[in-house]
N, C-alpha and C positions, 0 to 999 in steps of 0.2 A: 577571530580568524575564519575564515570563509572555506570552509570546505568545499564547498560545489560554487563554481567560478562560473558555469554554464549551464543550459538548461537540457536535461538530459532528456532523450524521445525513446529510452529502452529502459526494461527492468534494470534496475542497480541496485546495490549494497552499499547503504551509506555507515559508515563507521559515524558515530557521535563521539564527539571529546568528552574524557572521563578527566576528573579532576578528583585525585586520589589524597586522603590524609587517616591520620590515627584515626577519627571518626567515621570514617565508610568512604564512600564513591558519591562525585554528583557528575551528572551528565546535561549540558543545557543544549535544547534545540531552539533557533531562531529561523524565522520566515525568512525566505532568500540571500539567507548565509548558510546554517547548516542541512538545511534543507533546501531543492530550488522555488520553491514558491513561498507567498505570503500565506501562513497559516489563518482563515478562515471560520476552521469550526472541530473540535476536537469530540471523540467518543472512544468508549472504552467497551469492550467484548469481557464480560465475567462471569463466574458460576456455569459456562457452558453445560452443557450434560453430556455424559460419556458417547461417545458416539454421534454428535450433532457436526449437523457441517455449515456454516454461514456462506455468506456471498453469495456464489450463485447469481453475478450479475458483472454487467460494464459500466462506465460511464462516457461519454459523447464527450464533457468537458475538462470534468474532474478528473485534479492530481490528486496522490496520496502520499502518501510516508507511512509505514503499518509495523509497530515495535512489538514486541512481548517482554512488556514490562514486568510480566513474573510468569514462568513456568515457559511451557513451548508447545509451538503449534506447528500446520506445514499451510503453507500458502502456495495456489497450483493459480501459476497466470497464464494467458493464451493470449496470443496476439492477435489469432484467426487464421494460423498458418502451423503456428510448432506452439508446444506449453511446455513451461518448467514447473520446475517446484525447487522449494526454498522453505529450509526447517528456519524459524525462528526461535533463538532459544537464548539471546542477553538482551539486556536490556539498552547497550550501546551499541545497537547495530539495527538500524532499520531499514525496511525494503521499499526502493521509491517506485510506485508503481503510476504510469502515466493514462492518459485520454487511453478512452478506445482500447484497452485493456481486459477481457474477462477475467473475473477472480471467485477463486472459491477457497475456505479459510477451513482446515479440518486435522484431527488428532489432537485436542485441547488436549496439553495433562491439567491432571489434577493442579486447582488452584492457577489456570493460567489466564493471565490479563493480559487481551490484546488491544493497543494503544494504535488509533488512528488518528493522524493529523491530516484535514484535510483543504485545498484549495480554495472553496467555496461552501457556501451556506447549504443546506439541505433545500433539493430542489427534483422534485418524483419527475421530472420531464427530463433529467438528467441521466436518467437510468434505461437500461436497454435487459430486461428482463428474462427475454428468452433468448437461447444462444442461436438458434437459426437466424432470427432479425438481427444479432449481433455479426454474425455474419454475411448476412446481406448491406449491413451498411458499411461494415470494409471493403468488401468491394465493389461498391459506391464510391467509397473514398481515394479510393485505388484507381478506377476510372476513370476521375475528375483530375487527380493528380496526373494521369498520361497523356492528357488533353494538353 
């Protein structure tokens, strides 16, 4: 069954299906069904150390999906205009975060694995590393779009 029917251009909260029995929980994610893109290239965040913060970046093309497949973390995304944050803290709830998105990943607990599915293969020209240039190319983008 297809959860996301359409291709979403904002932060969302994707609930994953849980398939419960005497033995535990399984939760299965598929590339544009339960997610909206074809997954790509997957990576996992672990052993953080107390106080570390990741991200710290955008990307130009790249989609995401970003889970906390054990413990919890807080994900603070900025469009280039307003940021949220968004505690991640089960395993069947991930946060689709799209293009042109900053993100910064912080408050590991102890023991917490953050699972990234993501749209494309790893590619460093993908990336927008300082948040001024990330803001210079939104509104770029924004310009071109008013045109």
């Amino acid at each position: 069954m297809s959860v996301l029917k359409t291709q979403v251009a904002v932060p969302a909260l994707i609930n994953i299906p849980v398939v419960l029995d005497k033995r535990g929980k399984l939760s299965v994610i598929e590339g544009n069904q339960t997610i909206p893109f074809e997954i790509k290239r997957i990576f996992y965040l672990y052993d953080v150390t107390s106080g570390s913060k990741r991200g710290g970046h955008a990307h130009r093309k790249l989609q995401q999906v970003i889970i906390a497949a054990s413990g919890s973390f807080d994900v603070i995304l900025n469009d280039g205009h307003s940021s949220s944050k968004f505690m991640l803290n089960h395993a069947n709830i991930g946060l689709y975060v799209p293009k042109m998105t900053w993100l910064k990943i912080e408050n590991f607990s102890s023991g917490a694995v953050c699972l990234v599915l993501a749209s494309a293969h790893y590619d460093e020209s993908d990336y927008i590393r300082k948040f001024a240039e990330f803001k210079q190319e939104i509104k770029k983008t924004k310009a071109i779009t008013r045109r």
